[in-house]
Gaussian input, Z-matrix of N, CA and C with variables (Angstrom, degrees):
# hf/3-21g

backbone

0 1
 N
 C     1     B1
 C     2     B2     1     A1
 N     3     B3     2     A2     1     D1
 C     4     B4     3     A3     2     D2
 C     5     B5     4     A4     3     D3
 N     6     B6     5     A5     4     D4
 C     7     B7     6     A6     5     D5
 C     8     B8     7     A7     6     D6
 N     9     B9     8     A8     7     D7
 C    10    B10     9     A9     8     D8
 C    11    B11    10    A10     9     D9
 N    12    B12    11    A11    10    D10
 C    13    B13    12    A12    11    D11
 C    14    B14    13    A13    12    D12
 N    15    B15    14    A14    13    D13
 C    16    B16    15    A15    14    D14
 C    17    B17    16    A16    15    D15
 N    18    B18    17    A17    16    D16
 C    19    B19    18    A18    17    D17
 C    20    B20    19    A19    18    D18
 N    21    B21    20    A20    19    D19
 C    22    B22    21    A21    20    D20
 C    23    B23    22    A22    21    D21
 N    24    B24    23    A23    22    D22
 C    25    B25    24    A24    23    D23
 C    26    B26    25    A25    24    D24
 N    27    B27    26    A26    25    D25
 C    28    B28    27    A27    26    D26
 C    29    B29    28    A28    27    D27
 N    30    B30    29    A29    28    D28
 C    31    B31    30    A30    29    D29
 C    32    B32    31    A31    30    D30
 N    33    B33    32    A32    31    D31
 C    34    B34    33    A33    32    D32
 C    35    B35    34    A34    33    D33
 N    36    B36    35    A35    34    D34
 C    37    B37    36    A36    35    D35
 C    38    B38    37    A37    36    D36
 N    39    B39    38    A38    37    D37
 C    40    B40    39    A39    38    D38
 C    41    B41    40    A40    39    D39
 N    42    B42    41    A41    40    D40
 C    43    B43    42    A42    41    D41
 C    44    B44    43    A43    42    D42
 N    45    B45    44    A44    43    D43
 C    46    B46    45    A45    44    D44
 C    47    B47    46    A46    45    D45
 N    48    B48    47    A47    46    D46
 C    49    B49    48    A48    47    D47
 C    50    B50    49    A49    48    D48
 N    51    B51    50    A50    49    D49
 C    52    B52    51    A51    50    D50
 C    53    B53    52    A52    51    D51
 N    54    B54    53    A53    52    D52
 C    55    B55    54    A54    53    D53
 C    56    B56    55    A55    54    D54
 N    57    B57    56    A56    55    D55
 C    58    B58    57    A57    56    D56
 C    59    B59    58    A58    57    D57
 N    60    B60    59    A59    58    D58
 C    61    B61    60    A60    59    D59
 C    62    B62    61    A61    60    D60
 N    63    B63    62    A62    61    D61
 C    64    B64    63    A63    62    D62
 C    65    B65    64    A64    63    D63
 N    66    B66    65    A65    64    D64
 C    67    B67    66    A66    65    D65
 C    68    B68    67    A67    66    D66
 N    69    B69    68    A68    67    D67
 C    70    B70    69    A69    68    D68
 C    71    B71    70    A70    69    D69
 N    72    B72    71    A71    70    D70
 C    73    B73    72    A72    71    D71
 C    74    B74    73    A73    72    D72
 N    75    B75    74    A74    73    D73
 C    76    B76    75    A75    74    D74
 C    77    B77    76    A76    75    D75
 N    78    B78    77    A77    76    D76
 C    79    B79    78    A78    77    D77
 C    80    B80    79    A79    78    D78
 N    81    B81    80    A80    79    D79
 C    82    B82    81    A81    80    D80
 C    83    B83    82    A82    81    D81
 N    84    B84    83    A83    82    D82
 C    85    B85    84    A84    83    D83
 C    86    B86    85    A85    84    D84
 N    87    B87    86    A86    85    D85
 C    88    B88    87    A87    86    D86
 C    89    B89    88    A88    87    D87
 N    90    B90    89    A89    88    D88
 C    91    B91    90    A90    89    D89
 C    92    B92    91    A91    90    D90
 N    93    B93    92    A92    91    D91
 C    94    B94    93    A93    92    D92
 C    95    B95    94    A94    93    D93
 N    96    B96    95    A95    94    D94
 C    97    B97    96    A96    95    D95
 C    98    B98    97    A97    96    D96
 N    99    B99    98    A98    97    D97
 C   100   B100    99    A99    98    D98
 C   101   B101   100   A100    99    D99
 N   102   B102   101   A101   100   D100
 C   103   B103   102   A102   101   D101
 C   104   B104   103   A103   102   D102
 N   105   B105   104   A104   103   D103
 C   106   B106   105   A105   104   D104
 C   107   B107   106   A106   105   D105
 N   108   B108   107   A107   106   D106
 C   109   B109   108   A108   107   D107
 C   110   B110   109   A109   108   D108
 N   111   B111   110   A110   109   D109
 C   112   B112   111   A111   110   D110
 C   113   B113   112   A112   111   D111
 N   114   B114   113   A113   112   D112
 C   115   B115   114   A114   113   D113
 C   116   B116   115   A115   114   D114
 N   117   B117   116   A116   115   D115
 C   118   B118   117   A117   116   D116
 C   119   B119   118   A118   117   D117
 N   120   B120   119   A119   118   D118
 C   121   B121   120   A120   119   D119
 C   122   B122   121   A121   120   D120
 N   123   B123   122   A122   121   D121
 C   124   B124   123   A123   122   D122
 C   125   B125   124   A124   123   D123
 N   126   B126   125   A125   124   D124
 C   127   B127   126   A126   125   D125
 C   128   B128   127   A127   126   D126
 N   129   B129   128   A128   127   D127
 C   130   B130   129   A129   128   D128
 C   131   B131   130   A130   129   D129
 N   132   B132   131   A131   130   D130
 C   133   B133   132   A132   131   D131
 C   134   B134   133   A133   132   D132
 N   135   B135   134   A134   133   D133
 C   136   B136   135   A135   134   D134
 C   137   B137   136   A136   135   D135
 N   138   B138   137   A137   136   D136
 C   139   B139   138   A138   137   D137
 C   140   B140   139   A139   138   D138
 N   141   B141   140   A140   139   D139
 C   142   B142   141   A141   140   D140
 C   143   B143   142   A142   141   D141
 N   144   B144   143   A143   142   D142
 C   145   B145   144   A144   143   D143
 C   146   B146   145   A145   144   D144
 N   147   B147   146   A146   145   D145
 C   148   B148   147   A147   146   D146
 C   149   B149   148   A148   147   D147
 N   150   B150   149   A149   148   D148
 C   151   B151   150   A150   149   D149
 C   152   B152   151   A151   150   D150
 N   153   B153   152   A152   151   D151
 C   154   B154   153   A153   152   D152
 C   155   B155   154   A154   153   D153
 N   156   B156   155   A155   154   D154
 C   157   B157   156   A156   155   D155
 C   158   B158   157   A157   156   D156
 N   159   B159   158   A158   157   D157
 C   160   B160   159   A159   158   D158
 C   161   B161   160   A160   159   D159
 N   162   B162   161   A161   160   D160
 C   163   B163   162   A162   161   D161
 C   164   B164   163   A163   162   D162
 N   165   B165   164   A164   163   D163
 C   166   B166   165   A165   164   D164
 C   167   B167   166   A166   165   D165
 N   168   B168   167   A167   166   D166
 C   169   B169   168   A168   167   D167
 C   170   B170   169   A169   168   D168
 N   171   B171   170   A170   169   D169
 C   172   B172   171   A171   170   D170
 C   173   B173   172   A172   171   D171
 N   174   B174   173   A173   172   D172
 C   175   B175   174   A174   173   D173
 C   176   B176   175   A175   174   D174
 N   177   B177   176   A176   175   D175
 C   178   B178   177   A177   176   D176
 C   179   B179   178   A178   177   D177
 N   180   B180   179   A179   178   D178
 C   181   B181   180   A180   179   D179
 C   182   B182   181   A181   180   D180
 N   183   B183   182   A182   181   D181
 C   184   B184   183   A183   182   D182
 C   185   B185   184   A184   183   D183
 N   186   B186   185   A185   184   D184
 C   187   B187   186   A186   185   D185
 C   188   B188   187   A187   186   D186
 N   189   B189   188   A188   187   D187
 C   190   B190   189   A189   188   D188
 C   191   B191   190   A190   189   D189
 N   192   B192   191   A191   190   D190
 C   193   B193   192   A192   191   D191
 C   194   B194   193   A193   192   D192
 N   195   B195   194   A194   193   D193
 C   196   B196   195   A195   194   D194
 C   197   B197   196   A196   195   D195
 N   198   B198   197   A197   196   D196
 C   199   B199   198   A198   197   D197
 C   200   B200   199   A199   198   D198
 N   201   B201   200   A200   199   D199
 C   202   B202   201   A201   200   D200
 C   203   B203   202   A202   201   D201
 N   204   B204   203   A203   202   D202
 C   205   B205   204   A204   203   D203
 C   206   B206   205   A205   204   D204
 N   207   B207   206   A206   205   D205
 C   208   B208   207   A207   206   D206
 C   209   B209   208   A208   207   D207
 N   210   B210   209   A209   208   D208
 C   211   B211   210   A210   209   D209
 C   212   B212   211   A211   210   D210
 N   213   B213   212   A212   211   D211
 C   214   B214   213   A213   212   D212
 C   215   B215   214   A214   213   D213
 N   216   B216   215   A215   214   D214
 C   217   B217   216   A216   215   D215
 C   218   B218   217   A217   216   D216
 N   219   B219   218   A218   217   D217
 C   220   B220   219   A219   218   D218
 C   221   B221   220   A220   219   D219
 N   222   B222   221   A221   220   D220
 C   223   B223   222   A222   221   D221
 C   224   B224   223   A223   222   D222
 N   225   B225   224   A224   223   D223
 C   226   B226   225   A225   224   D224
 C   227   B227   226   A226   225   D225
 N   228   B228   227   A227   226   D226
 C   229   B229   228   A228   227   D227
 C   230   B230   229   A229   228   D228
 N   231   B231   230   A230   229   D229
 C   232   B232   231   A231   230   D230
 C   233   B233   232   A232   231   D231
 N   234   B234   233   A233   232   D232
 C   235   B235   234   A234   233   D233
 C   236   B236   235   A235   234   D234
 N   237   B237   236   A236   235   D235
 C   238   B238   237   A237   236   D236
 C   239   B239   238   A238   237   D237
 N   240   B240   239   A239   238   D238
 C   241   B241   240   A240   239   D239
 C   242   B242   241   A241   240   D240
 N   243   B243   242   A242   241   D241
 C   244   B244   243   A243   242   D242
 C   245   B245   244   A244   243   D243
 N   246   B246   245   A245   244   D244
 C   247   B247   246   A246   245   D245
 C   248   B248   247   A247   246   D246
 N   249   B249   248   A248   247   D247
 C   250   B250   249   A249   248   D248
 C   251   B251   250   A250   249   D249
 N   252   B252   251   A251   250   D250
 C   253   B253   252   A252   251   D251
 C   254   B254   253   A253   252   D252
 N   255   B255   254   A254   253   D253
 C   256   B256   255   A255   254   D254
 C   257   B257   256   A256   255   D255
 N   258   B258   257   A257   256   D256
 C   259   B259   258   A258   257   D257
 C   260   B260   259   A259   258   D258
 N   261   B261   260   A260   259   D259
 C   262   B262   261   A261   260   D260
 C   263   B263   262   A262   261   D261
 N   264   B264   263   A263   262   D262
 C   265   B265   264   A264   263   D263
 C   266   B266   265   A265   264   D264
 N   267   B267   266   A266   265   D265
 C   268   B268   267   A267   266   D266
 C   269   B269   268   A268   267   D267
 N   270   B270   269   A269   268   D268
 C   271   B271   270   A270   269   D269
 C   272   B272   271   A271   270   D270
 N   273   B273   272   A272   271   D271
 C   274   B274   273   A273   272   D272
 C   275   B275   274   A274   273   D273

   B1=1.4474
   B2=1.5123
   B3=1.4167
   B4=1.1429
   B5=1.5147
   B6=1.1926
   B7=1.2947
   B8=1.8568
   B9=1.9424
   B10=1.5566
   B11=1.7319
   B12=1.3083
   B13=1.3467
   B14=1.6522
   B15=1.5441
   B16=1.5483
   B17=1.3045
   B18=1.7959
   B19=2.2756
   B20=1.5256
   B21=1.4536
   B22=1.3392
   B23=1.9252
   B24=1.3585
   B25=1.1742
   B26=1.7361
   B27=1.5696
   B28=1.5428
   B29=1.3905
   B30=0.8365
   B31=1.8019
   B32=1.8478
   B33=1.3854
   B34=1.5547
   B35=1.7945
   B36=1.0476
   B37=1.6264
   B38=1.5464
   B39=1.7606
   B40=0.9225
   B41=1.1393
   B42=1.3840
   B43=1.8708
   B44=1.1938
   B45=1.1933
   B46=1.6833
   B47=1.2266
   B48=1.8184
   B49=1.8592
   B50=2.2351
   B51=1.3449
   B52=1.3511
   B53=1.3713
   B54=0.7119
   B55=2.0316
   B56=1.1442
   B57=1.5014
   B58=1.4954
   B59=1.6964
   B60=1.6918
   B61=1.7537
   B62=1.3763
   B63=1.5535
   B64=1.4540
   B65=1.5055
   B66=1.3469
   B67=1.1811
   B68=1.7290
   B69=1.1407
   B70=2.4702
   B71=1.6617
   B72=1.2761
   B73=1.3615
   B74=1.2558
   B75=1.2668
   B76=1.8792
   B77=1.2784
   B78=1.7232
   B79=1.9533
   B80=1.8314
   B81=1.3585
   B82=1.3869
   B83=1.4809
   B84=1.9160
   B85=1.5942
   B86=1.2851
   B87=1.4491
   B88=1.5499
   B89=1.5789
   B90=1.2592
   B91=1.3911
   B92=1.9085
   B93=0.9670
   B94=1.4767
   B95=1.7880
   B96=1.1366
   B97=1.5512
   B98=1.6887
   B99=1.4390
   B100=1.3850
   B101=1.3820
   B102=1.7619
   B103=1.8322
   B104=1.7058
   B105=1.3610
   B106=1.5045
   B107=1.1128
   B108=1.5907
   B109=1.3549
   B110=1.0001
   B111=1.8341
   B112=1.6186
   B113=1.5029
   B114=1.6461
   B115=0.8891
   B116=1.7536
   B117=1.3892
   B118=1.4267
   B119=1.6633
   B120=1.2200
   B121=1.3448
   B122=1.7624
   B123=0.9755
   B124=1.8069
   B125=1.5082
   B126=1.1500
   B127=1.2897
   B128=1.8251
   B129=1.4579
   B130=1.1578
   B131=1.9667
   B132=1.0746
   B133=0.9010
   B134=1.7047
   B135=1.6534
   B136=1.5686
   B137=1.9688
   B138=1.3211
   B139=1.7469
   B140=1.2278
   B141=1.2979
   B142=1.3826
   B143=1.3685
   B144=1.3339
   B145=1.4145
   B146=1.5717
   B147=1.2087
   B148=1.0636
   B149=1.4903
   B150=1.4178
   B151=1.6115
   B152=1.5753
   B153=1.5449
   B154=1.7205
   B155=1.6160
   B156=1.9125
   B157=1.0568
   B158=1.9897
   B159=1.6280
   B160=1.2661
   B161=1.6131
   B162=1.4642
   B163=1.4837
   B164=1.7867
   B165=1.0906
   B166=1.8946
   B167=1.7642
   B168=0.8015
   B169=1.5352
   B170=1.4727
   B171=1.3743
   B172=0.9989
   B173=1.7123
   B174=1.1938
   B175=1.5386
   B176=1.5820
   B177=1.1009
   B178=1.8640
   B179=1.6935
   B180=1.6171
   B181=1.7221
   B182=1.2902
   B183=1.3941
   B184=2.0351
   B185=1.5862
   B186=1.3474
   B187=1.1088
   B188=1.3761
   B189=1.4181
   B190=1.2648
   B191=1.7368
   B192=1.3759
   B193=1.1623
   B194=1.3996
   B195=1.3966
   B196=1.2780
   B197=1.4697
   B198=1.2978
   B199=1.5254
   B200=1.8517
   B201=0.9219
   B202=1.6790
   B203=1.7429
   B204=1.4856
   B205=1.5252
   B206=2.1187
   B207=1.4842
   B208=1.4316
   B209=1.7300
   B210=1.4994
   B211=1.3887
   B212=1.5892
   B213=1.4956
   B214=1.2182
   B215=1.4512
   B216=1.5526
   B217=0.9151
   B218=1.5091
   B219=1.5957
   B220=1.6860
   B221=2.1480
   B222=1.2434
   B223=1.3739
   B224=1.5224
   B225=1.0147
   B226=1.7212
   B227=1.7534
   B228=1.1200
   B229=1.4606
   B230=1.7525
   B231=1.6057
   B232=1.2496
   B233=1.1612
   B234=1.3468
   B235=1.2282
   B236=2.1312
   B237=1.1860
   B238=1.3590
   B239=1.4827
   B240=1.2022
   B241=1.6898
   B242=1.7240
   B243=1.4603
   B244=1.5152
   B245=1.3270
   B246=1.5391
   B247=0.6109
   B248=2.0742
   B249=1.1027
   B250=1.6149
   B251=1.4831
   B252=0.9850
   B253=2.0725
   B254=1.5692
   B255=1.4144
   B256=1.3788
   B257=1.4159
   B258=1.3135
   B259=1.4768
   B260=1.7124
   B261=1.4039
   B262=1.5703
   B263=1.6494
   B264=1.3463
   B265=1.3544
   B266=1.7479
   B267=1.6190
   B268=1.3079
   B269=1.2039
   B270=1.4125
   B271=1.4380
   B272=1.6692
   B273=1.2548
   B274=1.2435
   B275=1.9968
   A1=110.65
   A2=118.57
   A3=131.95
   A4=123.97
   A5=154.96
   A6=157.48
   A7=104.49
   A8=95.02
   A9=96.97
   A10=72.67
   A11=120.94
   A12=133.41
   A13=121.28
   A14=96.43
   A15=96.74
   A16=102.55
   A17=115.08
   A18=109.29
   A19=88.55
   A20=92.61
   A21=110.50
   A22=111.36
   A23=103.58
   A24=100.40
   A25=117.48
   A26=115.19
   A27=117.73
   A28=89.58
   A29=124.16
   A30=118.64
   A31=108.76
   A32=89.35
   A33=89.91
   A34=120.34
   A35=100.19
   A36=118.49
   A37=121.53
   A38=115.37
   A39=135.44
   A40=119.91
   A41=116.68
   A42=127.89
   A43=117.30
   A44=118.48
   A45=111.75
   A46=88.55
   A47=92.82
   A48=112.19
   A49=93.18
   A50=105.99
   A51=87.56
   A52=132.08
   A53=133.95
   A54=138.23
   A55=120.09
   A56=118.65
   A57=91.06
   A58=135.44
   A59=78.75
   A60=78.07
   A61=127.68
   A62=109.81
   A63=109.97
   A64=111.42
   A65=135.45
   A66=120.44
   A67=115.77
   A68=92.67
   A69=90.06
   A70=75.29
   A71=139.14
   A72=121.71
   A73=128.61
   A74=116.70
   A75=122.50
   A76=112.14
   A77=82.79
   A78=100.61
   A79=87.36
   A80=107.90
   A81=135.78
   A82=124.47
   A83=107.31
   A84=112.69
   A85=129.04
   A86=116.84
   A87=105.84
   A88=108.20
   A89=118.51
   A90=130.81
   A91=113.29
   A92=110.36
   A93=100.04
   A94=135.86
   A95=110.23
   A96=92.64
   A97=102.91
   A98=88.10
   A99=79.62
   A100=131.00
   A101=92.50
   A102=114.81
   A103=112.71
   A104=127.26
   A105=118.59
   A106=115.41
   A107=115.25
   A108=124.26
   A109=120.24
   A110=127.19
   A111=122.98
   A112=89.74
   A113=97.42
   A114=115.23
   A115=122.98
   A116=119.76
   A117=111.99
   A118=119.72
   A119=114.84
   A120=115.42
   A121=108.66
   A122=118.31
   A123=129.62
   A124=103.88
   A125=123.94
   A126=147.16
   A127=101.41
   A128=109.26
   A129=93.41
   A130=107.00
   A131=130.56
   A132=118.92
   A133=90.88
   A134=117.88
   A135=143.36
   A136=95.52
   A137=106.05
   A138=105.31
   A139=125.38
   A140=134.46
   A141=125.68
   A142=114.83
   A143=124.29
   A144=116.43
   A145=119.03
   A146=137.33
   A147=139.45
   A148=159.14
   A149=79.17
   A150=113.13
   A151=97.26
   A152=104.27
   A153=104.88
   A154=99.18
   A155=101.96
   A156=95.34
   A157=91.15
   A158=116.48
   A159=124.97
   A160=107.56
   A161=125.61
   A162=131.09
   A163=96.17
   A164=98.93
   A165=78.71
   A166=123.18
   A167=120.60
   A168=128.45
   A169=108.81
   A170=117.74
   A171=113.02
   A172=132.45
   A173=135.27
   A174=131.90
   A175=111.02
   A176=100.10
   A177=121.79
   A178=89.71
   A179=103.37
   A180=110.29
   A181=127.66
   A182=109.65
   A183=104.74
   A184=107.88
   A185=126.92
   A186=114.35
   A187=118.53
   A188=125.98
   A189=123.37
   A190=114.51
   A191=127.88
   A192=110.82
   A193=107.45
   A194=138.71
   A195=151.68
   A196=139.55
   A197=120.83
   A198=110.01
   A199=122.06
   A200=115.01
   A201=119.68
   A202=116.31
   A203=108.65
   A204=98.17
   A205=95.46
   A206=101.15
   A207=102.59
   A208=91.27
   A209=102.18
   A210=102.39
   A211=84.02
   A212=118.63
   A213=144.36
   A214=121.49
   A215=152.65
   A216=133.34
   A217=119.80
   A218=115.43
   A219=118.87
   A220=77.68
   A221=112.08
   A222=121.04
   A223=129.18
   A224=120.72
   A225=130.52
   A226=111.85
   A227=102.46
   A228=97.08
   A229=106.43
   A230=120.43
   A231=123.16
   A232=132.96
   A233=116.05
   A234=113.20
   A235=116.22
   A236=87.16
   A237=95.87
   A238=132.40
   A239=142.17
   A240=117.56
   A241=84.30
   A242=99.35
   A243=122.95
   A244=124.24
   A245=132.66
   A246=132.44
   A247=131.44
   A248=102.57
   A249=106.49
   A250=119.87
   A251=118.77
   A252=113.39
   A253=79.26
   A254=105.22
   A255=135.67
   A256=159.89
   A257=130.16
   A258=113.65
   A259=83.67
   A260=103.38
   A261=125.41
   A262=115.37
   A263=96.34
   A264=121.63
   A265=107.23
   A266=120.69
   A267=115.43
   A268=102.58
   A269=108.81
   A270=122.78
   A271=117.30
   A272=131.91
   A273=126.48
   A274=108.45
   D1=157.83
   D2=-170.99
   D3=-83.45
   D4=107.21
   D5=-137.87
   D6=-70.33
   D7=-33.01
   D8=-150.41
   D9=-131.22
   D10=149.00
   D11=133.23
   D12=-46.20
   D13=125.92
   D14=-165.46
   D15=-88.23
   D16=148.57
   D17=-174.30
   D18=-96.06
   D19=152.75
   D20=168.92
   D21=-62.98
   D22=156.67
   D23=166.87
   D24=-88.33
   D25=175.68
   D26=-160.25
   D27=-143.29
   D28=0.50
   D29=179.20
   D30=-27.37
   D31=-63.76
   D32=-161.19
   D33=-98.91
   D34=41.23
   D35=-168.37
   D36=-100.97
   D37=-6.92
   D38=163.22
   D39=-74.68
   D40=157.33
   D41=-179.21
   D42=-169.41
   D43=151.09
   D44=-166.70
   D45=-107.53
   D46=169.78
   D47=-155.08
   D48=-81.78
   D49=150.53
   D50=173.09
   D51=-74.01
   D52=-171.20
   D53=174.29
   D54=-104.89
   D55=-31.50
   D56=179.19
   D57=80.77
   D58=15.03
   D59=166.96
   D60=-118.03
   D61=177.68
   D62=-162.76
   D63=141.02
   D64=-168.84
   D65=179.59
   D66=-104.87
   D67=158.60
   D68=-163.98
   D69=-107.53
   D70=-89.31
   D71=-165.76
   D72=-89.15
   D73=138.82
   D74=166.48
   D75=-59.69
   D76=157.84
   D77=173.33
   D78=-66.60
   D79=145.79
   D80=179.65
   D81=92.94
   D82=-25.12
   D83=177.20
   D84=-54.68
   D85=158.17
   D86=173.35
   D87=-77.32
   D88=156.80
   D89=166.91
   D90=-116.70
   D91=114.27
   D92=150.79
   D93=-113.77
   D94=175.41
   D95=-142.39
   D96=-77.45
   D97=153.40
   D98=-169.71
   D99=118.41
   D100=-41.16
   D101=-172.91
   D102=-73.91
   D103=146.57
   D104=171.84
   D105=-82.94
   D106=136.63
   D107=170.34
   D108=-100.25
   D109=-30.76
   D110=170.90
   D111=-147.06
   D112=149.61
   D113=170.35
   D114=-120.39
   D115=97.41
   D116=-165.12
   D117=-139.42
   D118=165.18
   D119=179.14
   D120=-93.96
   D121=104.38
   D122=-179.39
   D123=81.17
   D124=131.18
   D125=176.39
   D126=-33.69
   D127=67.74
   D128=173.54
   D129=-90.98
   D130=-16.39
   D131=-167.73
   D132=-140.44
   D133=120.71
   D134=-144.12
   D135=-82.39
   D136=135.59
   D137=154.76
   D138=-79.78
   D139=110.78
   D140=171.80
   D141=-117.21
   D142=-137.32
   D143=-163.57
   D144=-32.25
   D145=142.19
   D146=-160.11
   D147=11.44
   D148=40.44
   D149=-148.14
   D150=-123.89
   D151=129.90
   D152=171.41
   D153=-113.61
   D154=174.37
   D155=-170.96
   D156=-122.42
   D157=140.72
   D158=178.75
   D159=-61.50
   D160=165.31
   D161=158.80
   D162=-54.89
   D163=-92.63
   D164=-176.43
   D165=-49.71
   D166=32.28
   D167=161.89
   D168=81.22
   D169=0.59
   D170=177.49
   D171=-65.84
   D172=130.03
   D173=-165.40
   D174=-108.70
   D175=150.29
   D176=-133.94
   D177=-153.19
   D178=119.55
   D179=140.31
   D180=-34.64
   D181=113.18
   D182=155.66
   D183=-92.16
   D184=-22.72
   D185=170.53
   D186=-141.59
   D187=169.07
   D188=-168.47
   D189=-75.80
   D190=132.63
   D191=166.04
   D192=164.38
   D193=-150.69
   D194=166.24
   D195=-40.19
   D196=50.09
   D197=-166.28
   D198=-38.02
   D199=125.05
   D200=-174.63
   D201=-135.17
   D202=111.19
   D203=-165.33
   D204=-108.28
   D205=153.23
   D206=-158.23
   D207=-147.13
   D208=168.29
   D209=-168.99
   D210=-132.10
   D211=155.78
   D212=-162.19
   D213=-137.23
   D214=117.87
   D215=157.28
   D216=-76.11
   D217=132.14
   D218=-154.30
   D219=-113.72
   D220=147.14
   D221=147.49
   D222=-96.26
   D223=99.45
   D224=-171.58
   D225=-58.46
   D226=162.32
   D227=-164.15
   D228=-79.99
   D229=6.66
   D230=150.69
   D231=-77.99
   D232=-7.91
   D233=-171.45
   D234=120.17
   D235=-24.15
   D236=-162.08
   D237=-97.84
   D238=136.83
   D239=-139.59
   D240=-110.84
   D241=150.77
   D242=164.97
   D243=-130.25
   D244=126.95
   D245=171.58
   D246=-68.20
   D247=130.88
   D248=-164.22
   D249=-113.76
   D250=145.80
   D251=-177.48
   D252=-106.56
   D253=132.04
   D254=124.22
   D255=-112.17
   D256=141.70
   D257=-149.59
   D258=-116.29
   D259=140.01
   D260=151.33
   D261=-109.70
   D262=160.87
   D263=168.47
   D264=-113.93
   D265=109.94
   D266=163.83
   D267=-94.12
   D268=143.47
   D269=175.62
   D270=-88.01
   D271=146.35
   D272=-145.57
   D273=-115.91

């Protein structure tokens, strides 16, 4: 028998905090400036009309108004077309 009670181990009991991404407003919501509209890791989904893009890629109102998300055919520098989501801001 054992002198001491043996401790469990904890190795795997850690977890990282979540992120939190995905999109904060719908096609049709209001935006005001300033407010987040997506939140993502690499430009999966493009800023266009009035729309900036964060250091972590995150996309942000420049002006107040209409969130509106739209799809685009992009031509790649092969030659070859891709289709792209982009989000606008119409102003109201």
């Amino acid at each position: 028998m054992a002198t001491t009670k043996s401790a469990g181990t904890a190795s795997n009991l850690r977890d990282s905090n979540p992120q939190y991404l995905g999109v904060k407003l719908s096609d049709g919501s209001q935006a005001k400036v300033g407010s987040i509209i997506v939140r993502q890791r690499g430009t999966k989904i493009m800023a266009g009309k009035n729309v900036d893009t964060g250091s972590d890629h995150t996309l942000f109102a420049r002006k107040t108004g209409t969130v509106r998300f739209r799809q685009k055919n992009r031509t790649k520098f092969d030659g070859s077309t891709v289709k792209k989501k982009f989000v606008d801001v119409l102003p109201v």
